[in-house]
ZAMARGU-4260 file (C-alpha; in steps of 0.2 Angstrom, whole numbers, plus 5000, padded with zeros to 4 digits):
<rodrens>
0) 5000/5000/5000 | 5008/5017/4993 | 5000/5030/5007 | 5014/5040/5008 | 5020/5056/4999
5) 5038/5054/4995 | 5048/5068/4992 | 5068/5067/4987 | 5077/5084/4992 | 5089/5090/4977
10) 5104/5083/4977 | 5121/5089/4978 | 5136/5085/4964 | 5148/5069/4969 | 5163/5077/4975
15) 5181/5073/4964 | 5193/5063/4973 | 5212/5072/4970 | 5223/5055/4970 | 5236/5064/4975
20) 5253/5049/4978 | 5252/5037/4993 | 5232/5043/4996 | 5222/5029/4998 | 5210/5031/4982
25) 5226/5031/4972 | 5234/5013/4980 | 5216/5007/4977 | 5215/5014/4961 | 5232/5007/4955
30) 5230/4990/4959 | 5210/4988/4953 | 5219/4995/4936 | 5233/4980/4939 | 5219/4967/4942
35) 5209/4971/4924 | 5226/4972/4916 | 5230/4954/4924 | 5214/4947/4918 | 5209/4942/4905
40) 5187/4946/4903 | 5176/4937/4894 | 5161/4948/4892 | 5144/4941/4886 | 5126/4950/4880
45) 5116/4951/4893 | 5098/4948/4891 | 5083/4946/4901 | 5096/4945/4915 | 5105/4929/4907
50) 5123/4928/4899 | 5124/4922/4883 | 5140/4920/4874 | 5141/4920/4856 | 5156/4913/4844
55) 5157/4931/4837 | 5170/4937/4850 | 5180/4953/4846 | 5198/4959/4857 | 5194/4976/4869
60) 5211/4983/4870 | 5221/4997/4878 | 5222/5013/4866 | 5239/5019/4874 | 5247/4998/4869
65) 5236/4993/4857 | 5245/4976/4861 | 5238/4975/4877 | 5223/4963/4875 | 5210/4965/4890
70) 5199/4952/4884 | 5187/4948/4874 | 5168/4955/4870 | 5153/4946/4860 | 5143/4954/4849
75) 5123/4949/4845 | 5116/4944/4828 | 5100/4944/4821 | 5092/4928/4834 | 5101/4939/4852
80) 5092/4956/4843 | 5077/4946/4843 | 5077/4938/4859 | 5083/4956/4868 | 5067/4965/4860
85) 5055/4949/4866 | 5062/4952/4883 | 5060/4972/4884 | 5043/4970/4878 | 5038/4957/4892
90) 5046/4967/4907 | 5036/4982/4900 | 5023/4973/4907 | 5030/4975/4924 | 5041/4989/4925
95) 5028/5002/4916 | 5018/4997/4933 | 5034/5000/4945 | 5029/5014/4958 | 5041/5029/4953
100) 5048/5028/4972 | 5054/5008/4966 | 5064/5015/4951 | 5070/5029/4960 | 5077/5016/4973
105) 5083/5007/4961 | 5094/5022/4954 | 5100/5029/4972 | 5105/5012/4974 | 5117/5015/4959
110) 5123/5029/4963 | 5129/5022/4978 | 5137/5008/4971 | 5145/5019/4960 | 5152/5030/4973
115) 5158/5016/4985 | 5160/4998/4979 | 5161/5002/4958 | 5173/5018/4959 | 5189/5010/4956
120) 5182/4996/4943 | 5173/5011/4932 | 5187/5020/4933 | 5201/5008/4932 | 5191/5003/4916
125) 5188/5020/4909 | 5209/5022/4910 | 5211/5006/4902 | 5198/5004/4888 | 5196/5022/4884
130) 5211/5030/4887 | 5207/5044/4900 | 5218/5050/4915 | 5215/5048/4931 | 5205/5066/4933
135) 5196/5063/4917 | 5190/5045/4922 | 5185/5051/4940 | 5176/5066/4933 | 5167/5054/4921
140) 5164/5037/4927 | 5161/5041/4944 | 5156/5058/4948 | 5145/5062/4934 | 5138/5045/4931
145) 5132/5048/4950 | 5125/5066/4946 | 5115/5061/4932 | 5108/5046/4942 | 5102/5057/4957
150) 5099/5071/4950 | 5087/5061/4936 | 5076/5054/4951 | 5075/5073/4956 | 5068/5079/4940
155) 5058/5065/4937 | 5050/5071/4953 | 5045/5089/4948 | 5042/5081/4931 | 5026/5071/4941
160) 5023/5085/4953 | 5019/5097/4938 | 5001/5095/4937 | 4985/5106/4929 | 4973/5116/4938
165) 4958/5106/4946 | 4941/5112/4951 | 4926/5109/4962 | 4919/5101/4952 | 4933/5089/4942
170) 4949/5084/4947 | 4961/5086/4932 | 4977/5077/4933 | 4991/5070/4920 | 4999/5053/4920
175) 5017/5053/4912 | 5016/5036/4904 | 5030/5028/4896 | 5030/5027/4878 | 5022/5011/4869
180) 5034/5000/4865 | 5053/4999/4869 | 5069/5011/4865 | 5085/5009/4857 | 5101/5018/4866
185) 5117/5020/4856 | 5130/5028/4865 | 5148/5032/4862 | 5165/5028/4869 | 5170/5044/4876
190) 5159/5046/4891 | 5155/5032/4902 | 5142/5044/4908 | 5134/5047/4893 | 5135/5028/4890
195) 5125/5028/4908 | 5113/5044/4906 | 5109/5038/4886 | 5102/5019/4893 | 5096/5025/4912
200) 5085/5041/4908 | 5073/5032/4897 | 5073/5017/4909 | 5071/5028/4923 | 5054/5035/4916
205) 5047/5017/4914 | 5053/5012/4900 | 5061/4997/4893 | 5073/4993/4879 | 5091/4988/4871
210) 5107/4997/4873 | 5120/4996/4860 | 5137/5003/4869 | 5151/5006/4857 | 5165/4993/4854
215) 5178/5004/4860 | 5170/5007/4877 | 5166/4991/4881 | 5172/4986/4897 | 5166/5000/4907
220) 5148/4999/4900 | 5149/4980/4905 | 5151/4985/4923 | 5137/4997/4921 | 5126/4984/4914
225) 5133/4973/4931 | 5130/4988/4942 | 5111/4990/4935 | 5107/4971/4941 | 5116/4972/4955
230) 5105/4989/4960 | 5086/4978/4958 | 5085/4981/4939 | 5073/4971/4933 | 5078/4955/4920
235) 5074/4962/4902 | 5071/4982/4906 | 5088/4984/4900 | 5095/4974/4888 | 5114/4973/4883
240) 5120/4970/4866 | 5136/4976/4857 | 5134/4974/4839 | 5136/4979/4822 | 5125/4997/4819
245) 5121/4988/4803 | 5110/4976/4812 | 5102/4989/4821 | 5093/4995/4806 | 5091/4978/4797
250) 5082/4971/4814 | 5077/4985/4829 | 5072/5001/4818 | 5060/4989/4809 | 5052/4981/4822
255) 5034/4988/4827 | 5038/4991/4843 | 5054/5000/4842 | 5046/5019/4851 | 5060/5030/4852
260) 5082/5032/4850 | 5093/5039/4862 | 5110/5042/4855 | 5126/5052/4855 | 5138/5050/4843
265) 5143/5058/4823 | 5130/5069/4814 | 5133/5056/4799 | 5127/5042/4807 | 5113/5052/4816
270) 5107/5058/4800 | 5107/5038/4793 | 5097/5033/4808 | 5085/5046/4807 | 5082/5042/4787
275) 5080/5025/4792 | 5065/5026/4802 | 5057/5038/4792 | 5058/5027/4780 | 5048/5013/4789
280) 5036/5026/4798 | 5022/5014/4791 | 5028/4999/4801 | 5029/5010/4821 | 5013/5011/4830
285) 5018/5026/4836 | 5030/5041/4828 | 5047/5037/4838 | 5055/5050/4849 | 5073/5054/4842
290) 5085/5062/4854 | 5103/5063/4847 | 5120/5074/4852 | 5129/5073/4840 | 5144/5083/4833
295) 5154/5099/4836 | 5165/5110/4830 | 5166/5121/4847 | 5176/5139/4846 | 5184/5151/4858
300) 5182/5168/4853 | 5195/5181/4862 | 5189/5200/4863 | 5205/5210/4865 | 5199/5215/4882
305) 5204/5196/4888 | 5214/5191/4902 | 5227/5179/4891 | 5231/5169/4907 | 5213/5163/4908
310) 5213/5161/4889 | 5227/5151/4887 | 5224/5139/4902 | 5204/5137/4894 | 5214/5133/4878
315) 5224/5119/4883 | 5210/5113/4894 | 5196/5114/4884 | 5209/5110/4867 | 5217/5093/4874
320) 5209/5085/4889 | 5205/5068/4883 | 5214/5072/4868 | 5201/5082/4862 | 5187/5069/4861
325) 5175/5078/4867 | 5158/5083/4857 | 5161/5100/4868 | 5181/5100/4863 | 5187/5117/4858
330) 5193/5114/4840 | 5195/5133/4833 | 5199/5149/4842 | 5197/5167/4835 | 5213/5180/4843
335) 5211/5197/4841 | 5230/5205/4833 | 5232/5213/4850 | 5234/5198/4859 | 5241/5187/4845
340) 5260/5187/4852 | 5257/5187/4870 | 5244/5173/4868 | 5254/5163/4857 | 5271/5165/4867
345) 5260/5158/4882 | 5252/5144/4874 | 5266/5137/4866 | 5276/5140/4884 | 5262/5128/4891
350) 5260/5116/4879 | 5280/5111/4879 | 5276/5105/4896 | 5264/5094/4894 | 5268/5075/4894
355) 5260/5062/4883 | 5258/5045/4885 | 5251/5029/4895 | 5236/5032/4909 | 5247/5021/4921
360) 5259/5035/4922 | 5250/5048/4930 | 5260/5063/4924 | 5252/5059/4906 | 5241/5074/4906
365) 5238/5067/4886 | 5235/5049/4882 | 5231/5039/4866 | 5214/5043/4855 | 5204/5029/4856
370) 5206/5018/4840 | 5217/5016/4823 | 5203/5023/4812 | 5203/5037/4823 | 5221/5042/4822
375) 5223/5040/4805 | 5209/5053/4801 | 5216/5066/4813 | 5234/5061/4805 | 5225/5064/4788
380) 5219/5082/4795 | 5238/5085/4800 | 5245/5079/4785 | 5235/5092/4775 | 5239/5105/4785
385) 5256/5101/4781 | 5254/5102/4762 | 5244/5120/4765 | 5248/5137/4757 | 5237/5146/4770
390) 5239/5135/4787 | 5254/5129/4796 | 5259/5118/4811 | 5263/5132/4826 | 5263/5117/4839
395) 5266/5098/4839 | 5260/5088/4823 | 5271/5074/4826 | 5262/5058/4828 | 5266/5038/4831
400) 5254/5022/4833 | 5270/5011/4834 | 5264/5005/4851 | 5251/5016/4855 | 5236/5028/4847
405) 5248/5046/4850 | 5245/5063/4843 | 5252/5075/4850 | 5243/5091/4856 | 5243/5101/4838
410) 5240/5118/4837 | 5235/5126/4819 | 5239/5144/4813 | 5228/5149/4799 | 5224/5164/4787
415) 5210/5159/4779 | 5193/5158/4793 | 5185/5145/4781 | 5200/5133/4781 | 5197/5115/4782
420) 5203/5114/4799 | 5189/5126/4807 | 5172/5119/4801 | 5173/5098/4801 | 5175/5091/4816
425) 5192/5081/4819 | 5188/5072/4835 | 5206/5073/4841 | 5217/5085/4850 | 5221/5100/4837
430) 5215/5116/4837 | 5216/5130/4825 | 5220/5150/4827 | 5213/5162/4815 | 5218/5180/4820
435) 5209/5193/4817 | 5209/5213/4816 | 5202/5220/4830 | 5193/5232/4820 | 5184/5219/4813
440) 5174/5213/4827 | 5156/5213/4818 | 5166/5202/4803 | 5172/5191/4814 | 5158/5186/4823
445) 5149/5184/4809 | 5161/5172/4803 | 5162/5161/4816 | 5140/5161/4815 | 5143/5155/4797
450) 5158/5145/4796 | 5153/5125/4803 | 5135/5119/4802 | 5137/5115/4821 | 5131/5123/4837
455) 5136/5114/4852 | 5146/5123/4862 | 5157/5141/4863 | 5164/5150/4874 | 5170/5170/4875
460) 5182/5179/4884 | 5182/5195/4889 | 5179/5209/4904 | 5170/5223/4902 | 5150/5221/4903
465) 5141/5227/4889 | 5154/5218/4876 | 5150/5202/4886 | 5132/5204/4882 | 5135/5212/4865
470) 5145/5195/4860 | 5134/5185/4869 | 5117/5191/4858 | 5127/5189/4844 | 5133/5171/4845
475) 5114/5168/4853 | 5113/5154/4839 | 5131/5147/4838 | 5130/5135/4853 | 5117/5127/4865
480) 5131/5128/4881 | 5138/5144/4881 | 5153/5150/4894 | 5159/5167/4898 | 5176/5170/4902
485) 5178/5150/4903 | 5183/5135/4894 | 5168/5127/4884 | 5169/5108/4891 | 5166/5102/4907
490) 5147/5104/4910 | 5141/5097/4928 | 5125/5091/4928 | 5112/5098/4937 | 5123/5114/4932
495) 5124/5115/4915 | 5113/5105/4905 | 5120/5098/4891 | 5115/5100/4871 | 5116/5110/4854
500) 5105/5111/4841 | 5109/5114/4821 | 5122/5098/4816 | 5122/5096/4834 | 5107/5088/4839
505) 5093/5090/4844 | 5097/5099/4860 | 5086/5091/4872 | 5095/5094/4886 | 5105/5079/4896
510) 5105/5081/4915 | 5088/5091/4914 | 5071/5087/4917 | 5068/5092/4897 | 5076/5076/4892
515) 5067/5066/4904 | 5049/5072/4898 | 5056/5067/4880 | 5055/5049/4887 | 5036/5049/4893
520) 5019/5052/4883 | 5007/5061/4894 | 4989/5057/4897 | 4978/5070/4903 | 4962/5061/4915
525) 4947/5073/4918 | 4936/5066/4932 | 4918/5074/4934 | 4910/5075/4951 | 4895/5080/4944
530) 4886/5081/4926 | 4875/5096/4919 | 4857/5088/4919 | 4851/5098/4904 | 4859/5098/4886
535) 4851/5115/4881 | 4861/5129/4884 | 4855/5144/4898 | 4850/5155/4884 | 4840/5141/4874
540) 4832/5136/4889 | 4823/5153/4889 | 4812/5147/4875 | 4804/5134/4885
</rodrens>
């Protein structure tokens, strides 16, 4: 018997552990790190709650040594699709009827596992399998898969407490269903929490469905989808299957059922994804919900009003943390000729002292990229740079997958605003200059509105008031998270809720209760206490 009101306070943002040398968290840290590299993981789909090993077994290795085999991964095929979307549709029946307390439980519960008993084996995977440091893994895998988690339950709370107007006479209330049928998360290797957010925020509104991590994330995911069980999850509300996207289209996004995609990853695969389901709109019983983040091509635009200590440090940080594989990753910067040598003398001041290479040495403030195909398309970029009359390299260049995935951090000087290197996206840790005369503010800023299709996020830097609204109006279309006198990565949920719109996505807001209602199809109930006895309007009634 529910005959309680519950009601969760707002949370407060998992603090981030420092690891400084001899701590406890880094002795623990170290040797969780030492145990997945001795082991050796065979990891299975799981589905309604069962382990099923396939003979299609592909190697999860360690970006920063690509010889360093973790284990091993299976991946579903057409009969595991199948059986994953049977087994979302039968715990629908249950898990649509869960109390919202019970899911909430079940998410507080995994934040707490996350925070205590998982916080060394997510992030000890995250430094393996995806190549992050210590402070990036941390930041990631523990602290903000935690935030989203709690701070979820929290929105999903006001989201049910937001009720219409009733009268004395009727009570009028709305009912946040799930949507009808199950939902289909794709989710990318940078972030384990995006991984956790992309699978858990439609689940948490009472949904079911499948989750497809990406191959080059997949150890850290797998203890996620442990995590999940281990919390109370249900068998079959989630159900985890690493595959080829090709099946996906072939098998899910055909199926009646399928009610809605959760993904972050490129704008080119987005854009397939949504061609393919309108293309079987006629098979849905319902128009899906599509929610997608996708690419980027965030800027830093200096005003010469700038403190260049600030800009520089925002540079490198929001340039080259995880190597630049960041949708938010600043990838272009706009100097004004006022500050070009003082900015540039620093930079390249900084960047000589940053170390690259393996995440078991913790002075690596730089590791690998993720994968092959990913260094030889930022080594493409490089290469082209190279060959250019109106670009040069001003900072590293140099790059080497001999034992490991290394670019190293890459600065670009470049005459031309329209240059290759500042609309696509690279994915990877270079970053391009273009320099531009102070007295061409306007010009500038209308370049930068014009110059990439994308609108994710930017930042601008500079101090006196009304040119910090003036810029701010006038990139009002160039980025969904926008930072003042700040670095353009790095948003906090809870704090800055996360999306773009244009190429980006389609800027619905991760770690808000906008994404969240995405996830639900309302129902409005009007109960009357009492009925009107007579049809005939008051003033037809005068004619009796």
């Amino acid at each position: 018997m529910n005959n309680c009101v519950v009601n969760f306070k707002q949370p407060e943002n998992e603090p981030i552990k420092k690891y400084l040398q001899g701590s406890e968290e880094r002795i623990k840290l170290e040797a969780e790190m030492q145990r997945q590299l001795s082991e050796k993981i065979e990891i299975p789909l799981i589905i309604d709650g069962k382990e099923i090993f396939t003979e299609n077994r592909k190697p999860i290795i360690c970006p920063h040594n690509h010889k360093t085999i973790l284990g091993y991964y299976c991946q579903a095929g057409e009969k595991e699709l199948k059986m994953a979307i049977e087994s979302a549709m039968n715990a629908r029946k249950v898990w649509q009827n869960f109390q919202w307390e019970d899911r909430t439980a079940i998410y507080l519960k995994a934040a707490d596992l996350i925070t205590k008993k998982y916080t060394y084996i997510l992030n000890a995977a995250t430094m393996l399998n995806q190549s992050k440091n210590i402070q990036q893994a941390e930041i990631d895998s523990t602290c903000e898969t935690a935030d989203f988690f709690r701070f979820n339950t929290f929105f999903m709370q006001k989201i049910y407490q937001n009720q219409p107007m009733s009268t004395n006479s009727e009570w009028n209330r709305i009912e946040y269903k799930p949507l009808d049928g199950f939902i289909l998360a794709i989710s990318p290797f940078n972030f384990t929490a995006i991984a956790a957010n992309l699978v858990s925020a439609p689940i948490m509104m009472g949904n079911v469905g499948l989750w497809k991590p990406a191959s080059t994330s997949i150890l850290s995911n797998y203890y996620l989808m442990k995590l999940y069980i281990e919390a109370g999850m249900p068998n079959g509300v989630i159900n985890f299957v690493p595959c080829q996207g090709s099946m996906l289209s072939s098998i899910v996004l055909k199926h009646k059922d399928f009610s809605g995609l959760h993904f972050t990853g490129s704008t080119n695969v987005f854009n397939t994804l949504w061609k393919t389901i309108a293309n079987n709109l006629n098979e849905y019983k319902n128009y899906p919900r599509i929610v997608g983040e996708t690419g980027g091509k965030d800027y830093i635009f200096a005003h010469n009003s700038a403190n260049i200590q600030d800009l520089v440090m925002s540079i490198i940080k929001g340039s080259f943390e995880y190597q630049g594989q960041k949708c938010s990753a600043c990838s272009r910067a706009y100097i004004p000729e006022s500050l070009k040598d003082k900015t540039l003398d620093l930079l390249k001041k900084e960047c000589n002292k940053i170390k690259m290479g393996s995440t078991l040495d913790p002075k690596n403030f730089v590791n690998a990229v993720i994968d092959e195909n990913s260094f030889d398309k930022i080594n493409e970029y490089i290469e082209y740079v190279k060959n250019a009359d109106d670009a040069e390299i001003f900072i590293g260049g140099h790059t080497d997958k001999s034992l490991g995935y290394f670019i190293e951090p890459t600065v670009i000087l470049t005459s031309n605003p329209t240059f290759k290197t500042m609309q696509e996206e690279i994915f990877g840790p270079v970053l391009t200059i273009y320099i531009y005369q102070d007295d061409k503010l306007d010009e500038t800023l209308n370049l930068l509105d014009n110059t990439s299709p994308y609108a994710l996020t930017g930042a601008i830097f500079a101090k006196e008031r009304t040119v910090i609204n003036y810029l701010t109006e006038k990139l009002a279309n160039t980025a969904g998270n926008f930072y003042v006198n700040d670095k353009p990565t790095g948003a906090v949920v809870g704090q800055q809720p996360f999306g773009g719109s244009r190429a980006s996505g389609t800027n619905d807001k991760a770690g808000s209760n906008l994404n969240l209602l995405r996830w639900t199809s309302p129902r409005t109930i009007k109960e009357s206490f009492s009925v009107d006895p007579n049809w005939k309007y008051p003033y037809i009634r005068e004619y009796d």
